[in-house]
Biopython code that builds the backbone (N, CA, C, O; Angstrom):
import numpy as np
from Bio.PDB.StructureBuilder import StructureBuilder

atoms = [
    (1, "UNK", "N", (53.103, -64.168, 18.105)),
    (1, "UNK", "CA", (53.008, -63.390, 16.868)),
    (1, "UNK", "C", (51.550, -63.103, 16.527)),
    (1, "UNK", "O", (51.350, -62.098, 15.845)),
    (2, "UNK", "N", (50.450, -63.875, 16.919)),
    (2, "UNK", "CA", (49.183, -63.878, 16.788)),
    (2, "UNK", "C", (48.557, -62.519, 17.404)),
    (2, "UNK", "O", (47.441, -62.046, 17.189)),
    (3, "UNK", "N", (49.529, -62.056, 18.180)),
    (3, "UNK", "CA", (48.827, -61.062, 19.207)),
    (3, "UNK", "C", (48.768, -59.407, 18.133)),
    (3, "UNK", "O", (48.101, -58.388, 18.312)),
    (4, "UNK", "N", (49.720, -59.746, 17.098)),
    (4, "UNK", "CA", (50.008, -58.310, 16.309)),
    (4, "UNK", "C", (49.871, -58.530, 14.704)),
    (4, "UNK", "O", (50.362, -57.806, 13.838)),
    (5, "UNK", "N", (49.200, -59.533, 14.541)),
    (5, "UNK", "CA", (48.525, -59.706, 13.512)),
    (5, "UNK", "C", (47.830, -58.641, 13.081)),
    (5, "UNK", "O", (47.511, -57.921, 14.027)),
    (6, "UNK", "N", (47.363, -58.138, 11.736)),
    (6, "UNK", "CA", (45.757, -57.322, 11.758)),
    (6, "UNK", "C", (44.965, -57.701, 11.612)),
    (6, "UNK", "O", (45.177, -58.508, 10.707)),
    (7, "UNK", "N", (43.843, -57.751, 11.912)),
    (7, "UNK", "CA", (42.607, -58.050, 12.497)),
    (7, "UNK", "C", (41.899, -57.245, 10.918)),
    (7, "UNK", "O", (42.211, -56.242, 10.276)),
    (8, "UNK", "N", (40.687, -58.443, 10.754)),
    (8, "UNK", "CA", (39.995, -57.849, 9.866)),
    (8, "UNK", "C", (38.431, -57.720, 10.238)),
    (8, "UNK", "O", (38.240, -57.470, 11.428)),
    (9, "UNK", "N", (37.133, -57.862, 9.336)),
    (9, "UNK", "CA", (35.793, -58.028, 9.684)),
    (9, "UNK", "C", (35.732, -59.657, 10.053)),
    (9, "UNK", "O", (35.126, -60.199, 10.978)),
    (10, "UNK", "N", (36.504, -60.207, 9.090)),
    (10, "UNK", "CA", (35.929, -61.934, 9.679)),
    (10, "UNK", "C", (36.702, -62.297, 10.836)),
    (10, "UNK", "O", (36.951, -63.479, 11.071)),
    (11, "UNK", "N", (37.065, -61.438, 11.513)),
    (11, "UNK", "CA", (37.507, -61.605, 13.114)),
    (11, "UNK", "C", (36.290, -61.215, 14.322)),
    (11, "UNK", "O", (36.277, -61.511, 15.516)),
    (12, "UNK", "N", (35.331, -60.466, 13.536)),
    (12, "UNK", "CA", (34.516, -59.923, 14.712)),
    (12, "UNK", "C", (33.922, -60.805, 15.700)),
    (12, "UNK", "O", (33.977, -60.581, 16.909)),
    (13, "UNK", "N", (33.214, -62.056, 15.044)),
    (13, "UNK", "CA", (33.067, -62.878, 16.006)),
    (13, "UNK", "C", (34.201, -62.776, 17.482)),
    (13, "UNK", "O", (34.176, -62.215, 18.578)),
    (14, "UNK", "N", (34.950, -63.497, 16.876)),
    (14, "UNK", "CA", (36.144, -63.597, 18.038)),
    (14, "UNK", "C", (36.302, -63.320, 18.594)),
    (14, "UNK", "O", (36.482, -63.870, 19.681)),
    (15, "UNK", "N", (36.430, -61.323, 18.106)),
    (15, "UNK", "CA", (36.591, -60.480, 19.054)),
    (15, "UNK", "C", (35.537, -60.098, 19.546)),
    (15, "UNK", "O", (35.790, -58.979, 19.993)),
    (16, "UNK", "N", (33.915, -60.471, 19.854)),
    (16, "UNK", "CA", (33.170, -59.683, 20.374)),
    (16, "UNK", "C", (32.757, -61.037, 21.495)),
    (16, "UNK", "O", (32.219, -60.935, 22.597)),
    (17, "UNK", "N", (33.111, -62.010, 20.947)),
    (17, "UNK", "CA", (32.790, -63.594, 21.987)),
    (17, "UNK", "C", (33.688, -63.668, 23.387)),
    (17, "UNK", "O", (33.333, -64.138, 24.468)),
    (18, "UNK", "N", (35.029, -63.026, 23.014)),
    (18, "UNK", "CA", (36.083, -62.702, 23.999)),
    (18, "UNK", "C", (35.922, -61.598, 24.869)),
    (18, "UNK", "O", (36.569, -61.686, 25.913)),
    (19, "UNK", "N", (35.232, -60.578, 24.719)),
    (19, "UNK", "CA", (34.829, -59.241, 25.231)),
    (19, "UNK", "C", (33.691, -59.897, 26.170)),
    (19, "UNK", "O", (33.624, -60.004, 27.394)),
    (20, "UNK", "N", (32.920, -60.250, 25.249)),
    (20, "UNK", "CA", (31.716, -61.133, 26.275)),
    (20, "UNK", "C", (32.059, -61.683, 26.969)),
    (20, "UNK", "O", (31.660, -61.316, 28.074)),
    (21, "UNK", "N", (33.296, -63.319, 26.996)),
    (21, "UNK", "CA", (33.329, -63.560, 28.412)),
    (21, "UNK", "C", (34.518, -63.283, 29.142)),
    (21, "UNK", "O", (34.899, -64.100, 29.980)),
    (22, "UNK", "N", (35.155, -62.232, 28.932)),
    (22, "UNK", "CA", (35.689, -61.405, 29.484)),
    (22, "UNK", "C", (35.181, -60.460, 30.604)),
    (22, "UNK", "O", (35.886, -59.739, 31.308)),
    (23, "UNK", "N", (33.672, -60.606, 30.649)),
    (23, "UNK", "CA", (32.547, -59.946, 31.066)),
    (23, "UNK", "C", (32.872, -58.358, 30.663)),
    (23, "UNK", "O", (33.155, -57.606, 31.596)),
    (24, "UNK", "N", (32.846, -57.894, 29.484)),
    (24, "UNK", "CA", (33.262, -56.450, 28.958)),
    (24, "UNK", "C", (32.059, -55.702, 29.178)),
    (24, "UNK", "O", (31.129, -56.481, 28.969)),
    (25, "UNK", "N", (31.710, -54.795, 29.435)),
    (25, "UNK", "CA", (30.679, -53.641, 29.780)),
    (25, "UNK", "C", (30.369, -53.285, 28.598)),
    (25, "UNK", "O", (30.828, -52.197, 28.248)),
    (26, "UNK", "N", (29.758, -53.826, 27.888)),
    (26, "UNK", "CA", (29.108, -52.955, 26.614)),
    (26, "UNK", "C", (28.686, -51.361, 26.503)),
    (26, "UNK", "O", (28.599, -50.608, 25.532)),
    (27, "UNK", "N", (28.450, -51.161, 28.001)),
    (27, "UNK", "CA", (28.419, -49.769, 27.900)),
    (27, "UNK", "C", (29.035, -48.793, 27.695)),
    (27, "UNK", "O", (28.708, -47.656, 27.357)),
    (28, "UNK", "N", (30.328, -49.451, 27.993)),
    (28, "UNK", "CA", (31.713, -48.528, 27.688)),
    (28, "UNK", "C", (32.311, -48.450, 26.757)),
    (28, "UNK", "O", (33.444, -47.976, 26.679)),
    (29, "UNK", "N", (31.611, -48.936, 25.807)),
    (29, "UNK", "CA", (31.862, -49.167, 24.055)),
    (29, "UNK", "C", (32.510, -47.377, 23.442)),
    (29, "UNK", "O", (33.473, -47.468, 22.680)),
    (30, "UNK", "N", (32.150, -46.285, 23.670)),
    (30, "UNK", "CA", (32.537, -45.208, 23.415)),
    (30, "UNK", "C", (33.940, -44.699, 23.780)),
    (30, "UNK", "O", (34.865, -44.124, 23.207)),
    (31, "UNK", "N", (33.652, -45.198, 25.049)),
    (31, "UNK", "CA", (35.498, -45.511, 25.372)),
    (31, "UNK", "C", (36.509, -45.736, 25.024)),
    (31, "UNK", "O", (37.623, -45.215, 24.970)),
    (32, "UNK", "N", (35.778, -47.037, 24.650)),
    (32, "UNK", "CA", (36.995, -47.761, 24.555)),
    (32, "UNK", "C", (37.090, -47.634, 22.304)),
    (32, "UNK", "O", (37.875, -48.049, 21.451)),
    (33, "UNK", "N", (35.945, -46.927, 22.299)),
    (33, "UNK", "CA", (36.110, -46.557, 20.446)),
    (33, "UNK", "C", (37.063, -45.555, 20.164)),
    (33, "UNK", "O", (37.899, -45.491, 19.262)),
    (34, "UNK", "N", (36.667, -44.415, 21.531)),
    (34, "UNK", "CA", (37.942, -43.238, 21.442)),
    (34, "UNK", "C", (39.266, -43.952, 21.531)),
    (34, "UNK", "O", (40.026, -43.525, 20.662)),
    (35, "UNK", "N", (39.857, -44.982, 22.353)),
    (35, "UNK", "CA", (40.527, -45.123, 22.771)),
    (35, "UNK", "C", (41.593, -45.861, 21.345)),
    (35, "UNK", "O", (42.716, -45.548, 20.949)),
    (36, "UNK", "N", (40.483, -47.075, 20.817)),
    (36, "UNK", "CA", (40.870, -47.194, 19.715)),
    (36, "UNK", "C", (41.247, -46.596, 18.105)),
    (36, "UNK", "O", (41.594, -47.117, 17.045)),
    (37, "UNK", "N", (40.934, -45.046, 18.641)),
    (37, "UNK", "CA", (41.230, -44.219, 17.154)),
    (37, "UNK", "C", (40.052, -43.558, 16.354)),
    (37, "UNK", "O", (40.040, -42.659, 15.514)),
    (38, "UNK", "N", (38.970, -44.403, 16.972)),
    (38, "UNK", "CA", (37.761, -43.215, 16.122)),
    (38, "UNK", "C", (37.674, -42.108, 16.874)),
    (38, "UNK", "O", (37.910, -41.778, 18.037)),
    (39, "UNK", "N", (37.282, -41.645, 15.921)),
    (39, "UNK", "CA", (36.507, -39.952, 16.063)),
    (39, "UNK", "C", (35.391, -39.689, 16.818)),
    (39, "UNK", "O", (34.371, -40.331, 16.570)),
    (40, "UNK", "N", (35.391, -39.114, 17.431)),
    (40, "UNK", "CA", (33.715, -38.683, 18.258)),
    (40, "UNK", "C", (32.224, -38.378, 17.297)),
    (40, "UNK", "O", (31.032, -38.335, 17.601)),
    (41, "UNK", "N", (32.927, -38.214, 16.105)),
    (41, "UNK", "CA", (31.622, -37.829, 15.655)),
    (41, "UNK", "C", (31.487, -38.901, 14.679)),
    (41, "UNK", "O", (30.410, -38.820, 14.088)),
    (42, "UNK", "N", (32.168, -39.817, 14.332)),
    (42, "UNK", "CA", (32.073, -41.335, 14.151)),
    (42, "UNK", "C", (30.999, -42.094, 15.559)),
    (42, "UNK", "O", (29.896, -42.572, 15.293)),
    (43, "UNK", "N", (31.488, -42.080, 16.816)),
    (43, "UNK", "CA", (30.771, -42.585, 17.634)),
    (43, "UNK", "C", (29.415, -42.261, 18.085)),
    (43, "UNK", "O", (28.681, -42.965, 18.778)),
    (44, "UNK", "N", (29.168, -41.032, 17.572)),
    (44, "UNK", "CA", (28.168, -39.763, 17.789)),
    (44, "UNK", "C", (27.223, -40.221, 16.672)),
    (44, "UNK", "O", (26.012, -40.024, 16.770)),
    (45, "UNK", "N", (27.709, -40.766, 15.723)),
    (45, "UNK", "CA", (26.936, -41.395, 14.481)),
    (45, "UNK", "C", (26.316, -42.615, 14.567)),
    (45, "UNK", "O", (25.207, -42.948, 14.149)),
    (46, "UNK", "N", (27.517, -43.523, 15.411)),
    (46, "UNK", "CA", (26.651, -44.815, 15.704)),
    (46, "UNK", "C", (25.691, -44.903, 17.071)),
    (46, "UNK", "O", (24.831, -45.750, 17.311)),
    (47, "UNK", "N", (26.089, -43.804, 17.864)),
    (47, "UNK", "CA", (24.888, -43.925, 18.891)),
    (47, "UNK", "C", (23.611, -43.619, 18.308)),
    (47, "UNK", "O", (22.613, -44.222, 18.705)),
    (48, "UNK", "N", (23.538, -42.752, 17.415)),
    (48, "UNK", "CA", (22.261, -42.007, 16.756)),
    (48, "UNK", "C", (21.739, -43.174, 15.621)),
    (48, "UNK", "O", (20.860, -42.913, 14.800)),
    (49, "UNK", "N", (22.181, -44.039, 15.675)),
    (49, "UNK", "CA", (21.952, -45.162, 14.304)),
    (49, "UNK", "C", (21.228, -46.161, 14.955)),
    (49, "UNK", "O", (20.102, -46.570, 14.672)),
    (50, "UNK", "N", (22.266, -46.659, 16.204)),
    (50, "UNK", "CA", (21.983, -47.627, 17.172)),
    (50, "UNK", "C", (21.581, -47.758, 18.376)),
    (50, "UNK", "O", (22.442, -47.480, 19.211)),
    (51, "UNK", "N", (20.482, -48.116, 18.816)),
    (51, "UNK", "CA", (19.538, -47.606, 20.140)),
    (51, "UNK", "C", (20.381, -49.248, 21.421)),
    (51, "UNK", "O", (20.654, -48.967, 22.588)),
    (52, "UNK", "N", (20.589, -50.479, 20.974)),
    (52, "UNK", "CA", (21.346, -51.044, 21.457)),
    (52, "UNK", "C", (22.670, -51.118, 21.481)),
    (52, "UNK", "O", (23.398, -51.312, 20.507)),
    (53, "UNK", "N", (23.044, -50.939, 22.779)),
    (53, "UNK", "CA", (24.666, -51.137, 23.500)),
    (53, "UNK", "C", (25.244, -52.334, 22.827)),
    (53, "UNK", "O", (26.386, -52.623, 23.183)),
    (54, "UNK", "N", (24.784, -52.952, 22.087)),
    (54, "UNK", "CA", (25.208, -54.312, 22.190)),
    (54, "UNK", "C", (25.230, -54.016, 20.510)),
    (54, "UNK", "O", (26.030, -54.796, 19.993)),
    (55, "UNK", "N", (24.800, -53.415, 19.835)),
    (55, "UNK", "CA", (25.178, -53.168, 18.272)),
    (55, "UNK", "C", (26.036, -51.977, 18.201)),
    (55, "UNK", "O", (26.755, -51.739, 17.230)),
    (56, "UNK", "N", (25.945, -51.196, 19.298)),
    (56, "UNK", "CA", (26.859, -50.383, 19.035)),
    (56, "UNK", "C", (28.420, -50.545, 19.265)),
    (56, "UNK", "O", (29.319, -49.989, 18.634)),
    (57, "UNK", "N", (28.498, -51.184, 20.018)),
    (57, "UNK", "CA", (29.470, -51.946, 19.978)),
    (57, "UNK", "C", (30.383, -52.657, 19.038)),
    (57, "UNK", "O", (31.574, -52.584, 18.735)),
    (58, "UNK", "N", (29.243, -53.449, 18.662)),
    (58, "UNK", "CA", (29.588, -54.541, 16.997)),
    (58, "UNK", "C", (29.487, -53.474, 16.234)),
    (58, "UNK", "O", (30.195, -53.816, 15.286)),
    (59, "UNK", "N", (29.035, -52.241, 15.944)),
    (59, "UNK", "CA", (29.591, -51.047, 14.748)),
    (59, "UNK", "C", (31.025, -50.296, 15.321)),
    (59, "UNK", "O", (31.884, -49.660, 14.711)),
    (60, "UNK", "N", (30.927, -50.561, 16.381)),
    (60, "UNK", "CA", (32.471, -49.776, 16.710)),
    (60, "UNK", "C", (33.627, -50.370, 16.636)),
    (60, "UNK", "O", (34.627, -49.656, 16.707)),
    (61, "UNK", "N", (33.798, -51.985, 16.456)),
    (61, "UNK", "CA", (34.480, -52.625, 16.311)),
    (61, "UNK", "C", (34.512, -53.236, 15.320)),
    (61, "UNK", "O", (35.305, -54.145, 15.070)),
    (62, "UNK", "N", (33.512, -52.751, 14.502)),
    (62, "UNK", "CA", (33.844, -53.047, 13.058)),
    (62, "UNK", "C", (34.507, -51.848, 12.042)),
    (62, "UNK", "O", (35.306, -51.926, 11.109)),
    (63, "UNK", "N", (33.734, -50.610, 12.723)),
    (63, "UNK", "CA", (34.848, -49.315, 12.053)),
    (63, "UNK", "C", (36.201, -49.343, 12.285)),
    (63, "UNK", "O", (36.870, -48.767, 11.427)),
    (64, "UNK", "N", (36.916, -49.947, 13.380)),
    (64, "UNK", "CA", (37.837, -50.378, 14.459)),
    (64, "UNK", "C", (38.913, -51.372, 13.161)),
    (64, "UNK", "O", (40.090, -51.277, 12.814)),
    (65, "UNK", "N", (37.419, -52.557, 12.636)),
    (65, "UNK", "CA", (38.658, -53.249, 11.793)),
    (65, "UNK", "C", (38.627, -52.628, 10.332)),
    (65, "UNK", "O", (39.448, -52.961, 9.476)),
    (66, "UNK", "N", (37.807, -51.875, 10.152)),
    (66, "UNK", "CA", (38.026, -51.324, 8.736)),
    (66, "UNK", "C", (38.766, -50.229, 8.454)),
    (66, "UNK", "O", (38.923, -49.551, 7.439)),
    (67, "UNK", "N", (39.412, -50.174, 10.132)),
    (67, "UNK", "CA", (40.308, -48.653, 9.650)),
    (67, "UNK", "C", (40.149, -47.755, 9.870)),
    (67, "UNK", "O", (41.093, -46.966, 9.836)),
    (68, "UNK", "N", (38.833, -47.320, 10.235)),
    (68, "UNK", "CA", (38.355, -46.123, 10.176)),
    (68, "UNK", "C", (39.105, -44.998, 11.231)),
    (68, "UNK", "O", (39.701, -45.155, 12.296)),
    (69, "UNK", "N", (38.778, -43.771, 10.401)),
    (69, "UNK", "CA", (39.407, -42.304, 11.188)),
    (69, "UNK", "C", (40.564, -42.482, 11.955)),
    (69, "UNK", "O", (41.382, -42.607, 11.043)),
    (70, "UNK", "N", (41.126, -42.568, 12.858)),
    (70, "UNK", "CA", (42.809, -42.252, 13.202)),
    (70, "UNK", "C", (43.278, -43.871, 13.644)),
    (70, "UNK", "O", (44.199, -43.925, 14.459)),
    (71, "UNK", "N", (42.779, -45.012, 13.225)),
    (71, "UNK", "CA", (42.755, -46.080, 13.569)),
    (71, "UNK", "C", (43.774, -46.987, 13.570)),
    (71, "UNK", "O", (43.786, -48.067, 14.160)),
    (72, "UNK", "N", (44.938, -46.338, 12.638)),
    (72, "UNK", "CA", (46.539, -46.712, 12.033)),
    (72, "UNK", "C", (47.389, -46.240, 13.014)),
    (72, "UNK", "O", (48.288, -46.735, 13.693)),
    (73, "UNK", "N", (46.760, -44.921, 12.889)),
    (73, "UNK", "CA", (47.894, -43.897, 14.274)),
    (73, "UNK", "C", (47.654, -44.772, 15.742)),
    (73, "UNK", "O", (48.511, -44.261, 16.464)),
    (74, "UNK", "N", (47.143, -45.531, 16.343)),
    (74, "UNK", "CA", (46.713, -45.940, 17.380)),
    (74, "UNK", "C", (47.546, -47.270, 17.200)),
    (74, "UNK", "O", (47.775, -47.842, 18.265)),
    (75, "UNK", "N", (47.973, -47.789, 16.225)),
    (75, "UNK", "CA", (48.744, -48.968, 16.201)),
    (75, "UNK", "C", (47.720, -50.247, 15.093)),
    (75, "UNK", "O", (48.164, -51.375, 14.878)),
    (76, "UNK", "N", (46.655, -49.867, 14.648)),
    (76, "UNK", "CA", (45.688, -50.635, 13.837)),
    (76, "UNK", "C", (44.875, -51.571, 14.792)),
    (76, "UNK", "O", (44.866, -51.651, 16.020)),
    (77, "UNK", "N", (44.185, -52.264, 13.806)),
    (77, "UNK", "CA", (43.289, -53.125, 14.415)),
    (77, "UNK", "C", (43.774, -54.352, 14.648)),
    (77, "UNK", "O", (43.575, -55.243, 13.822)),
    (78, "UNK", "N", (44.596, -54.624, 15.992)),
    (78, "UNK", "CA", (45.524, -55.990, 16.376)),
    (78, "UNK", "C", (44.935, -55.805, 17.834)),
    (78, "UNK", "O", (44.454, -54.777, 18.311)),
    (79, "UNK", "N", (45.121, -57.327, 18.562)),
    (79, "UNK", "CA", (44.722, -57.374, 19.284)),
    (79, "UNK", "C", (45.567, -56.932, 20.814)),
    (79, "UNK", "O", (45.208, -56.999, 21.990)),
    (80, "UNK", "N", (46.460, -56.602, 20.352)),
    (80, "UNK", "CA", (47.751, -55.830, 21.451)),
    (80, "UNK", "C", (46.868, -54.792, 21.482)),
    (80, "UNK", "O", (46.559, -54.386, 22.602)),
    (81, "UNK", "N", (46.209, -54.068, 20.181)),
    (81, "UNK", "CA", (46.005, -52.450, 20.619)),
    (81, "UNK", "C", (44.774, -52.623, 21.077)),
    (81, "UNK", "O", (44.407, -51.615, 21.680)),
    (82, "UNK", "N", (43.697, -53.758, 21.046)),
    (82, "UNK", "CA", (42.160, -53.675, 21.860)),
    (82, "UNK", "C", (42.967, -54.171, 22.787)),
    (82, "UNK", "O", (41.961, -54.440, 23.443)),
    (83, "UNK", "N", (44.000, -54.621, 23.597)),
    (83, "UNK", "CA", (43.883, -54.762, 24.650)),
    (83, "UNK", "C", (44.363, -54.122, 25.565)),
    (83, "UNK", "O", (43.978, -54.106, 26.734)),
    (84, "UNK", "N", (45.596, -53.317, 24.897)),
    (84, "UNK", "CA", (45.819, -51.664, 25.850)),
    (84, "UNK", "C", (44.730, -50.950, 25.680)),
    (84, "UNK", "O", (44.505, -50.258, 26.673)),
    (85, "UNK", "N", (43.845, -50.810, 24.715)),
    (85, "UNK", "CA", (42.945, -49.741, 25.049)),
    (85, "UNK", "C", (41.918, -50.599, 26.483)),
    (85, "UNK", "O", (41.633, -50.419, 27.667)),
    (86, "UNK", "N", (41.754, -51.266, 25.716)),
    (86, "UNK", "CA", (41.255, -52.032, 27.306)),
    (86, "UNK", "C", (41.582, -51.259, 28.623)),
    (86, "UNK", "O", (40.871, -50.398, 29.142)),
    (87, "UNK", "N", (42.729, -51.698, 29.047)),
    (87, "UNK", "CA", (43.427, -51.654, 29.528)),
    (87, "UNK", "C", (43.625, -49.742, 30.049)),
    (87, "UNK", "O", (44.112, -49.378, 31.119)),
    (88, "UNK", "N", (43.222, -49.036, 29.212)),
    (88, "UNK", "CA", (43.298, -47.947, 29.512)),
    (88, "UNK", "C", (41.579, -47.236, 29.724)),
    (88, "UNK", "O", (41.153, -46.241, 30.310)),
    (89, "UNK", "N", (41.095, -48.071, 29.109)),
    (89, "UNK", "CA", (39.362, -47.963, 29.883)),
    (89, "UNK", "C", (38.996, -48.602, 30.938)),
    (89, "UNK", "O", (37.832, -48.957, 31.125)),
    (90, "UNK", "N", (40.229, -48.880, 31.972)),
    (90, "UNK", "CA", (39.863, -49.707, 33.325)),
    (90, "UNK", "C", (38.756, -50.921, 33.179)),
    (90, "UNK", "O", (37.600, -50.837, 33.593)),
    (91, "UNK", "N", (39.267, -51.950, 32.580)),
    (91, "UNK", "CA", (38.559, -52.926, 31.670)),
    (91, "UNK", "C", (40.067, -54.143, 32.146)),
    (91, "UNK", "O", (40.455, -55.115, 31.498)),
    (92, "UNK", "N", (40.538, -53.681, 33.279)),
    (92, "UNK", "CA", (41.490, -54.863, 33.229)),
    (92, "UNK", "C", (40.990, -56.196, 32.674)),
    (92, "UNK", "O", (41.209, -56.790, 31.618)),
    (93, "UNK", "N", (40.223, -56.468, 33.775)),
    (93, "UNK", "CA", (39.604, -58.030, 33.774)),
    (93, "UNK", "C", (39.218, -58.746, 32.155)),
    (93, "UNK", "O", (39.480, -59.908, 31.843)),
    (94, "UNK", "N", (38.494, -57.651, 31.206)),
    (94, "UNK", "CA", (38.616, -58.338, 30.390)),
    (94, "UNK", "C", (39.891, -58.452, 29.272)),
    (94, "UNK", "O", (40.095, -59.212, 28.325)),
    (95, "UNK", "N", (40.670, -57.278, 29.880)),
    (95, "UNK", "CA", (42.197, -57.304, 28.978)),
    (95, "UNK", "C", (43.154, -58.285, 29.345)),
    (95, "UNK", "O", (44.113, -58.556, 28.622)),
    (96, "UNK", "N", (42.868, -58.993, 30.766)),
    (96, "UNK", "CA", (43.905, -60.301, 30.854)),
    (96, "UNK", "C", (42.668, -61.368, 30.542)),
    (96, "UNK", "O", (43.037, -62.479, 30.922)),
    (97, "UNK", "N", (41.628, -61.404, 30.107)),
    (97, "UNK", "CA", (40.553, -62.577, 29.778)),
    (97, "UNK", "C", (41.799, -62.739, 28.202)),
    (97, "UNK", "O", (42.421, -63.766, 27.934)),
    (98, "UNK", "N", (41.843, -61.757, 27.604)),
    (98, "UNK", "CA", (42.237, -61.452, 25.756)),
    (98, "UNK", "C", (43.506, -61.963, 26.090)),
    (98, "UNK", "O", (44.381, -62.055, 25.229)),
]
sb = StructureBuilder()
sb.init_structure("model")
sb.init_model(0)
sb.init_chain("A")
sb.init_seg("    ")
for serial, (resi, resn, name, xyz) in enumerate(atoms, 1):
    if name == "N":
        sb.init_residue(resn, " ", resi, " ")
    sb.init_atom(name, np.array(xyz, "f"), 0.0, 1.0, " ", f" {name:<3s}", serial, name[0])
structure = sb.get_structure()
């Protein structure tokens, strides 16, 4: 039941400690933001904000738990839906780490 919980901000730890040793590609953070329901020009905002992969990230997965832009339609911020999107950003490895 834990797996379809919603996920809030005081989850980020968790979820960004699990991505890590999951060995997750921080680079593919845009990806896997589309994948989760934001908008491009949401992501287009935090690249231009954030010069590190590694904060952009932690802003995309925090718009991720706050809801942001089509983020409901995608199934919300639970950890079933970061891990099909995973999962659909060829990110196996860290979607069976989750």
């Amino acid at each position: 039941s834990g797996h379809s919980q919603v996920l809030n901000v005081c989850d980020l730890d968790d979820i960004l400690t699990d991505l890590k040793d999951g060995h997750y590609y921080s680079s593919d953070w845009k990806d896997l933001g589309l994948k989760l329901g934001l908008y491009d020009t949401t992501l287009s905002a935090i690249e231009s904000n954030y010069f590190d992969v590694e904060d952009r990230l932690r802003k995309c997965i925090v718009k991720w738990l706050q809801r942001a832009n089509g983020v409901d339609d995608k199934g919300g911020p639970t950890w079933t839906t970061l891990v099909r999107a995973l999962e659909q950003c060829d990110s196996k490895p860290t979607a069976e780490h989750i």
